[in-house]
C-alpha positions as CSV (number, residue, x, y, z in Angstrom):
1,X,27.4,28.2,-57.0
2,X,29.8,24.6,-56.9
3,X,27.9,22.1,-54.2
4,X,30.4,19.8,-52.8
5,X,29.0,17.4,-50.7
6,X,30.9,15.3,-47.8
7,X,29.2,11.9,-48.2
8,X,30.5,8.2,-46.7
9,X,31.2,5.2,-49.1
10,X,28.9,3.4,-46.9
11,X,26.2,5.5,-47.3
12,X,25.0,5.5,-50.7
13,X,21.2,6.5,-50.0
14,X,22.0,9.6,-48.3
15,X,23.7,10.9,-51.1
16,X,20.7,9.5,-53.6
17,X,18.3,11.5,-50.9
18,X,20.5,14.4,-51.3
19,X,20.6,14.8,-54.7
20,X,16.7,15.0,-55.2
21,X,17.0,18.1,-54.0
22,X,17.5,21.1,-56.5
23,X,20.9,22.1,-56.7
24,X,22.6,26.2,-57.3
25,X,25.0,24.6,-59.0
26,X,27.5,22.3,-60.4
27,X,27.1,19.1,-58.0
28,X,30.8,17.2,-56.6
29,X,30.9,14.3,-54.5
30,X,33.7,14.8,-51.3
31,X,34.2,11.1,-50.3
32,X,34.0,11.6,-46.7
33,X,36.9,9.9,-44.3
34,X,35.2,7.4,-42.3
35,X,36.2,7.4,-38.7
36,X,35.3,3.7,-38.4
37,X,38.4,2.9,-40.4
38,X,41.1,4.9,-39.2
39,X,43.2,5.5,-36.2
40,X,41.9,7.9,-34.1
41,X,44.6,9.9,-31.9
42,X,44.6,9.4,-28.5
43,X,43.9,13.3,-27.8
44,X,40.7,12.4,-28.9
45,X,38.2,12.5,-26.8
46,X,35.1,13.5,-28.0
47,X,33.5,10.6,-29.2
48,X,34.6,7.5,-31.0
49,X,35.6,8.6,-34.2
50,X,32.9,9.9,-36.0
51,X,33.9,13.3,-35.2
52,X,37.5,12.8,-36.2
53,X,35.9,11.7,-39.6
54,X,34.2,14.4,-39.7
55,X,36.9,17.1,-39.2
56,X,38.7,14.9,-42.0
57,X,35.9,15.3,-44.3
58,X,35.9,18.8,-44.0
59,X,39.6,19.8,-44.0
60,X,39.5,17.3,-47.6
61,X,36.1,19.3,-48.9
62,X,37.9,22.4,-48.8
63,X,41.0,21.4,-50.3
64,X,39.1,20.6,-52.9
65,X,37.4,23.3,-53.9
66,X,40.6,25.6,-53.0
67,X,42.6,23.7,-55.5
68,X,39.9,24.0,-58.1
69,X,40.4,27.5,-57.9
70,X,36.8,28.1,-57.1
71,X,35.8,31.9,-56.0
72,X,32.8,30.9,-53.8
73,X,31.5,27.4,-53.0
74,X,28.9,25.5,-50.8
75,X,30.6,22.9,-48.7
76,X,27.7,20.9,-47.4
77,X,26.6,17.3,-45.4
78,X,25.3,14.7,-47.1
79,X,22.1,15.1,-44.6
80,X,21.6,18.6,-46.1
81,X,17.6,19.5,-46.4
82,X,16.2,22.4,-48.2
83,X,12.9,23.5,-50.7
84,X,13.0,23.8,-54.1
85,X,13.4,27.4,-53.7
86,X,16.5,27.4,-52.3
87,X,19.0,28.3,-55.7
88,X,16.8,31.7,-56.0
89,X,17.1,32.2,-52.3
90,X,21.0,31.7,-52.1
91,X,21.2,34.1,-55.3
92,X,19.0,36.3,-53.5
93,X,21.1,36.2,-50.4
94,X,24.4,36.5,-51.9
95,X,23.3,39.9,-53.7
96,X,23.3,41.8,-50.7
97,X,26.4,40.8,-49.2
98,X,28.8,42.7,-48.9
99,X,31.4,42.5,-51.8
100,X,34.3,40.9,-49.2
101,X,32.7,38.1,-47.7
102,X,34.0,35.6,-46.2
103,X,31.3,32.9,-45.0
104,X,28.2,32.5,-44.7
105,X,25.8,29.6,-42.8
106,X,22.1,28.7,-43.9
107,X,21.0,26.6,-41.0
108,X,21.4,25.4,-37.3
109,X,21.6,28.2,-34.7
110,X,23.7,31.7,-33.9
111,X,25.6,31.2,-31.1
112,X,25.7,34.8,-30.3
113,X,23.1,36.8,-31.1
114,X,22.7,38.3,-34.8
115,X,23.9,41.6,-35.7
116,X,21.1,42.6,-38.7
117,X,21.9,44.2,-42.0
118,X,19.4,43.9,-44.6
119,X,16.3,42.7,-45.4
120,X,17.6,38.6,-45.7
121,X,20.9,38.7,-43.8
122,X,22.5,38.5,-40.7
123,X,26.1,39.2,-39.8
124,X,27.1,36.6,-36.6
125,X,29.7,36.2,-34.7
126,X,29.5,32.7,-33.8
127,X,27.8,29.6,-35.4
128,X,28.8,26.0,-35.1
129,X,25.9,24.2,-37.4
130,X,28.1,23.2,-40.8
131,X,25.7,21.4,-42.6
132,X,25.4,23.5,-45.5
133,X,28.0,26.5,-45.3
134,X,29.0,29.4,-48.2
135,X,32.9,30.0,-48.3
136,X,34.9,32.7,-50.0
137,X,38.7,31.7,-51.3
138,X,39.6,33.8,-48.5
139,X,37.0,32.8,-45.9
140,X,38.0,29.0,-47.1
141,X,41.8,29.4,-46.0
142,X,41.1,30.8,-42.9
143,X,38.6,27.8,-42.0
144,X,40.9,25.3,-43.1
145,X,43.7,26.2,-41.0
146,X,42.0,26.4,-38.5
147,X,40.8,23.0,-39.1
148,X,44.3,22.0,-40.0
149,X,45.5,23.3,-36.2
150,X,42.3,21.4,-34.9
151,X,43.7,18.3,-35.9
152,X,47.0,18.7,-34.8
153,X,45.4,19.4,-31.2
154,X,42.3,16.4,-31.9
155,X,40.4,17.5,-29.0
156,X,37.2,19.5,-31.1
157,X,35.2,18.9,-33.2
158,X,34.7,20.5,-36.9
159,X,31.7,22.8,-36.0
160,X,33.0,23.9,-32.9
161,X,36.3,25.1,-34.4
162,X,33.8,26.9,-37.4
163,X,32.0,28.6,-34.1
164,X,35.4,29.7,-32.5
165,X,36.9,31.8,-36.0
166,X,33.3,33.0,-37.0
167,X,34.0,36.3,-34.7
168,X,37.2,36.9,-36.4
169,X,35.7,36.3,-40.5
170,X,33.0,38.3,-42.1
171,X,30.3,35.6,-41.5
172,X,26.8,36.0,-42.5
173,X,23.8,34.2,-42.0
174,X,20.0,34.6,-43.3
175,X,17.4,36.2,-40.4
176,X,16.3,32.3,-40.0
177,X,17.5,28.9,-40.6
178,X,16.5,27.7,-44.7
179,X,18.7,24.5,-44.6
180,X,17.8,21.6,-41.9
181,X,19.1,18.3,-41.1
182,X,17.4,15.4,-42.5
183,X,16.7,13.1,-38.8
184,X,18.7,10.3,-39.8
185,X,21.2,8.4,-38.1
186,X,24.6,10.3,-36.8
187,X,27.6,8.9,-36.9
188,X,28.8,11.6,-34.8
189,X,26.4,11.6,-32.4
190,X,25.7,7.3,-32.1
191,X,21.8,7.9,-32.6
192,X,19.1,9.6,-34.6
193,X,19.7,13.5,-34.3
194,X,16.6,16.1,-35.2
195,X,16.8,19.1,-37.0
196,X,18.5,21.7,-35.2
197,X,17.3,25.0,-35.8
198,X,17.2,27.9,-33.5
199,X,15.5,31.2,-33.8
200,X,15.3,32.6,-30.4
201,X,14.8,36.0,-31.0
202,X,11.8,36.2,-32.9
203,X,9.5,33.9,-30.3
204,X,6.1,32.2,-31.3
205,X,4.0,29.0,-32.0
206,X,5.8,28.7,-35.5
207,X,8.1,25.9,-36.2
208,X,11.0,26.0,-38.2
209,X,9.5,23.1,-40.9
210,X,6.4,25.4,-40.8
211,X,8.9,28.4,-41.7
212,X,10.7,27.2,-44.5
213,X,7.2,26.3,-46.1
214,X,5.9,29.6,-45.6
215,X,9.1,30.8,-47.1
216,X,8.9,28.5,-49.9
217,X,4.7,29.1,-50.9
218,X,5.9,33.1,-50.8
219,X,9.2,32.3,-53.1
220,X,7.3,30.0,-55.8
221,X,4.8,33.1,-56.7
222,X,6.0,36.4,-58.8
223,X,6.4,39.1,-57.6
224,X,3.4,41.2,-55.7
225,X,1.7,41.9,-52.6
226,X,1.0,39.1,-50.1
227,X,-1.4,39.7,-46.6
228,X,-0.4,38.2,-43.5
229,X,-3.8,37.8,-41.4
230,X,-2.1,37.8,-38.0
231,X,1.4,38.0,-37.3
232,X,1.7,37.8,-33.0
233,X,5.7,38.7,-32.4
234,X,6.6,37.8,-35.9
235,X,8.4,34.8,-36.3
236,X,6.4,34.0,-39.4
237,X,6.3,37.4,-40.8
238,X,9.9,37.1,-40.6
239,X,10.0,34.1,-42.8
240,X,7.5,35.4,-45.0
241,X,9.5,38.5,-45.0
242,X,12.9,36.9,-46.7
243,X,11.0,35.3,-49.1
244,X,9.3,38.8,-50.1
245,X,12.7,40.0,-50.2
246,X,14.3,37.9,-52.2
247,X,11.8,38.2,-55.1
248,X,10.4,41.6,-54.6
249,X,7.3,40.9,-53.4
250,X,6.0,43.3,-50.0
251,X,4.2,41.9,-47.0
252,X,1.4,43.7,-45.1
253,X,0.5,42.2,-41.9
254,X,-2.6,42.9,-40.5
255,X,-3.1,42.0,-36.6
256,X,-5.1,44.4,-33.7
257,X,-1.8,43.6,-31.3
258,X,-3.8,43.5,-28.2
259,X,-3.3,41.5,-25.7
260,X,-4.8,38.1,-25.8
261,X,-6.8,37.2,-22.6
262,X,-4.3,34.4,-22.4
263,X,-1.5,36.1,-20.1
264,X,0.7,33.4,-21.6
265,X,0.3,34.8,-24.8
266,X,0.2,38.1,-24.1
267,X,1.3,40.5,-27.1
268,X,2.9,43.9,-26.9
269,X,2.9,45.7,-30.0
270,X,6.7,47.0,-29.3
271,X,7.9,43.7,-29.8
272,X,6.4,42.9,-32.9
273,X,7.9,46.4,-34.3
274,X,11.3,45.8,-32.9
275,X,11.7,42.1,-34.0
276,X,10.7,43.1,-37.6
277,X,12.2,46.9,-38.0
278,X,15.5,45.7,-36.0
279,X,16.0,43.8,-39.1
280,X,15.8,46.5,-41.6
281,X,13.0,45.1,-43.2
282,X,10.9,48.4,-43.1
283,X,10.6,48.5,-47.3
284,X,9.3,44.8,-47.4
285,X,7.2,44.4,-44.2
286,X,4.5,47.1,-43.6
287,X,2.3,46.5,-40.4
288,X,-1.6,46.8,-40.9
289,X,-3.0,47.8,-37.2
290,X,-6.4,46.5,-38.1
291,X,-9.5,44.3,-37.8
292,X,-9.4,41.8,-40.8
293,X,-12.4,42.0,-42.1
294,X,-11.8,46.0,-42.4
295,X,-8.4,45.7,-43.7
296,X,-9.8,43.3,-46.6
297,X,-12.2,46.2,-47.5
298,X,-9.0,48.2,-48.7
299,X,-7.7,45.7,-51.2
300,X,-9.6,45.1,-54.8
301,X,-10.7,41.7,-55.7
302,X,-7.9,39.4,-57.4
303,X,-5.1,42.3,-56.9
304,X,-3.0,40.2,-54.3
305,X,-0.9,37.4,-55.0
306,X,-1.2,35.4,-51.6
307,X,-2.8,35.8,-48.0
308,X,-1.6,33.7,-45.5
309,X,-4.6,33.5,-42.5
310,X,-3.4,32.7,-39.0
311,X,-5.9,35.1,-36.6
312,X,-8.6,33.6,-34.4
313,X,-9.3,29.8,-34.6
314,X,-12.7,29.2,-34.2
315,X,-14.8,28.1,-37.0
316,X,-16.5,31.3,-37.2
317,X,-13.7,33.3,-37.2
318,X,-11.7,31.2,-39.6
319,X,-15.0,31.4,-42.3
320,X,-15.1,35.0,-41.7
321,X,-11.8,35.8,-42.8
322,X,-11.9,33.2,-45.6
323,X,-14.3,34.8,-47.0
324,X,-12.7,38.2,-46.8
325,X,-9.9,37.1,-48.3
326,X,-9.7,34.4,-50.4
327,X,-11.6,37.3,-53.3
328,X,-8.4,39.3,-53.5
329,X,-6.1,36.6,-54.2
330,X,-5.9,36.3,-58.0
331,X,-5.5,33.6,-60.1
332,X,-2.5,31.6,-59.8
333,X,-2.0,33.2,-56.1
334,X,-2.2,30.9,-53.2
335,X,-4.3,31.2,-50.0
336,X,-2.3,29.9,-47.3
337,X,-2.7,29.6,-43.4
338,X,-1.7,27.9,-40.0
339,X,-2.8,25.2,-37.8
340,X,-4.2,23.4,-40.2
341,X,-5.1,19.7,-38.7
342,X,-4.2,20.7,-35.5
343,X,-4.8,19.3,-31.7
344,X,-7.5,22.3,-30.1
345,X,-8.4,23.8,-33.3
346,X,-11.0,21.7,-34.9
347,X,-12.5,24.9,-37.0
348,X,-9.5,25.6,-38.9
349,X,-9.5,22.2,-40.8
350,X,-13.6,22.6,-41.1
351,X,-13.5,26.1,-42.6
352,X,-10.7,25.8,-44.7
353,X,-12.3,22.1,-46.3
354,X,-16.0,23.8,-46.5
355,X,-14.6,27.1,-48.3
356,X,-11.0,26.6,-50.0
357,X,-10.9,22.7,-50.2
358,X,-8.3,20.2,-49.3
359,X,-4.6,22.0,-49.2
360,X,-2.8,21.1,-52.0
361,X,0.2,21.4,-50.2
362,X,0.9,21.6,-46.4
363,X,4.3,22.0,-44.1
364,X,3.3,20.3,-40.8
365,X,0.4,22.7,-39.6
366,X,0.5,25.1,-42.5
367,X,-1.9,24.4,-45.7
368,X,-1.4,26.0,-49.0
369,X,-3.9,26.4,-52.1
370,X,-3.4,27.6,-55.7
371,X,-6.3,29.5,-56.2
């Protein structure tokens, strides 16, 4: 898929950054209009100009692509971040949508709450994050007049305008964020902005940096089985899960769901199964109701292709199920995990040094080893 990316004159080394990345496609520059340099109309009051350019940008992006007759495009910001894996995941996602899309977003949050279809995709009804967006020909019209009658009014700015038509398009989104925002200076903002990615409905102690890694580690290997060893509500089974299902791989998760003595923590086994089967995952994500040392008695040495381990956090506990485990992952698999050099859990790092060795790759608190 075409990548045009909106970038400013003056900006040269986010465009460098941005093209380090792999790209789906043939790569175009957009020079971006710089609301620095131009009159901004006196409607304008939403901030001093770096919206307006904004708005500019994107109403020239798609005029772009619609005059080189393109049938489907990504229109994204120069501040764009994504893994490696992101081509397959795109061709993945595109594969299941329906065959008269419109638009589709792969970061920020859902203003209203996701409607699910299939094991990777979402259909919203309202998102205003436009750093990295799919269009349609026929999605692309309707954004850019609405973008055009934006401007003629000058009082909002391009993702809230994207947010207002999503409810009248067929907009889709995946279950969770795969694009973020580099934290970078904002011209539209007058100060460094972080990522902004929102997955409210699946809670948990999982970031969304933590998330695309998992996704990524599950993407990069072929097709087979991977163990989640604890999955609590699942927010990271849900990231494994579109990973798994955009290869083919299947996802067992193995957790007791009891209630933790931590009220705080609490977990209810029904909301587990409704954040994960909601979603029409049920062929990709299988729950294992299990201790983890049992559930490792049911696989045969070197027959999985990764295990990600994220149960109890104590030395002991973390040992225990590295040695369960780490035999069933076969060669060229990864063993994986969570909370890896993190504040209150010493043993993780400990057990995973003494009996895996240093990560050879990690996503803030999640590690990940070939084996």
């Amino acid at each position: 898929m075409k990548t045009y990316c909106i970038n400013l004159d003056r900006r040269p080394e986010r465009l460098a950054d941005f093209q380090k990345q792999e790209m789906p496609g043939e790569f175009v520059r957009v020079p971006a209009v710089d609301g620095k340099t131009i009159p901004i109309p006196a409607t304008w009051k939403v901030d001093s100009g770096g919206g307006w350019g904004s708005l500019q940008s994107h109403i020239k992006a798609l005029e772009l692509a619609l005059d080189a007759r393109d049938e489907h495009f990504l229109i994204c910001e120069d501040d764009a971040r994504w893994h490696p894996t992101f081509p397959a995941f795109l061709s993945a996602f595109t594969r299941e949508l329906p065959l008269d899309w419109e638009y589709a977003n792969f970061g920020g949050y859902p203003v209203q709450f996701p409607e699910p279809l299939m094991g990777v995709t979402c259909r919203i009804a309202s998102h205003n994050w436009i750093e990295c967006v799919a269009y349609s020909r026929a999605g692309a019209r309707k954004v850019l007049e609405a973008l055009r009658k934006g401007a003629v009014d000058a009082n909002r700015w391009a993702d809230t305008i994207h947010a207002e038509i999503n409810h009248n398009m067929k907009a889709y989104s995946p279950v969770l964020p795969v694009v973020g925002q580099d934290r970078r200076w904002s011209d539209n903002h007058g100060g460094p902005v972080a990522p902004r990615y929102t997955s409210s409905f699946l809670r948990g102690w999982f970031s969304d940096e933590e998330g695309r890694g998992y996704l990524h580690e599950v993407m990069r290997l072929p097709a087979g089985r991977i163990v989640e060893v604890g999955s609590y509500r699942g927010r990271s089974a849900a990231w494994a899960g579109m990973g798994a299902a955009a290869v083919g791989s299947t996802l067992l998760c193995v957790d007791l769901w009891k209630d933790a003595k931590d009220a705080r923590s609490g977990f209810e086994w029904g909301v587990w199964r409704s954040g994960m089967f909601a979603r029409s995952w049920k062929p990709v994500i299988t729950p294992v109701q299990c201790d983890s040392r049992e559930a490792a008695k049911c696989f045969e040495d070197g027959s999985l292709m990764g295990v990600f381990i994220d149960a109890e956090h104590t030395y002991e506990e973390v040992k225990k199920d590295l040695l369960a485990w780490l035999p069933k992952v076969k060669s060229g698999g990864t063993i994986m995990g969570h909370d890896f050099k993190m504040d209150g859990h010493p043993g993780v790092e400990r057990a995973v040094l003494e009996f895996v060795g240093a990560p050879d790759r990690t996503y803030g608190t999640v590690w990940a080893r070939t084996v």
